[in-house]
Every structure is written in structure tokens, then in C-alpha cells.
N, C-alpha and C positions, 0 to 999 in steps of 0.2 A: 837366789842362786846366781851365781856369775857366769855368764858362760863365753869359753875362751873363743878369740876369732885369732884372725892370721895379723900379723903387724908391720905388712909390706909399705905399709903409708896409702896405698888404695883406699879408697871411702867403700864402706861394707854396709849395705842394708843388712834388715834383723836374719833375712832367711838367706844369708851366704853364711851363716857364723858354724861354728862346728862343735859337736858335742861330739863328749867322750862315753864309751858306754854306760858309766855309773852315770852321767848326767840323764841319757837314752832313758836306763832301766828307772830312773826316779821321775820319770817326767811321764811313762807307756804304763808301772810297775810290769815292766817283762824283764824276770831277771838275766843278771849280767851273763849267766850260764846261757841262758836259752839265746840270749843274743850272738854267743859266741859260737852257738850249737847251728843258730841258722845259716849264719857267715858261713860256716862248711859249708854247710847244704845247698847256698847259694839261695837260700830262701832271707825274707825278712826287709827289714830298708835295705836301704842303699848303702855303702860302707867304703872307707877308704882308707888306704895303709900309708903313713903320710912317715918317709922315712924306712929305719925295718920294724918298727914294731907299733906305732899308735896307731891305733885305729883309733877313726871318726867318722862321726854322720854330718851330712849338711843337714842344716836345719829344713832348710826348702824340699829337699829329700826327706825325709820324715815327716814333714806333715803333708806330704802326697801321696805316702804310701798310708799313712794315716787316715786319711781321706780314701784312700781304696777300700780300707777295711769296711771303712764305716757305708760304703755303698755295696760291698759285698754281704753285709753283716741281713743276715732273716730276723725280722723286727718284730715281737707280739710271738715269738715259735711257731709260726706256722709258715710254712715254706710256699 
């Protein structure tokens, strides 16, 4: 998979680069709806409107909210 970054001429490590939700929903499988459904709710990553209408995640944002989950997440079902 490619995934697009900005092309200011700036040198970009991997976790500045930005996905778009279909890149998100295929990387999480949370679909694009639910991703779109959290953005309202203000629930979910991190998101940014770049312009009027693309939305994107930083990489670096995604997997720290990634990593919340996985520290919030009850392991074996038993709380």
C-alpha cells in the first residue's frame, strides 16, 4: 500500500505521513462509515480536514490512539 505524505520538500519520518480513511478502515478494518460516524461524535483518532473536504489521520495519531485502545482493552474477559 502507498501511503500519501505532504510534498513541501520538508523531510517526513514514517509517523508524519497521512492516511485517508479508506487507507485508516484497511489498516483498523473499522469501517469507513464508523470512522466517519466518530468524526461527528468527536470520538475515534485524531482527524484533520486538510482544505474543504479530505480528511486525514496522521500516522503518529493513529497509532497512539491505537495503543490506547490496546491498554484500555480487558484481556482473557475478565475485568
Amino acid at each position: 500500500m502507498t501511503i500519501p505524505t505532504h510534498t513541501s520538500g520538508a523531510k517526513m519520518t514514517s509517523q508524519d505521513q497521512y492516511l485517508n480513511s479508506k487507507q485508516v478502515s484497511d489498516i483498523t478494518g473499522i469501517p469507513v462509515g464508523t470512522l466517519r460516524y466518530w468524526r461527528h461524535a468527536g470520538e475515534g483518532p485524531e482527524s484533520m480536514v486538510l482544505g474543504k473536504k479530505r480528511v486525514v489521520y496522521r500516522l503518529s495519531k493513529l497509532n497512539e490512539w491505537l495503543t490506547a485502545q490496546e491498554n484500555n482493552s480487558v484481556r482473557g474477559g475478565v475485568a
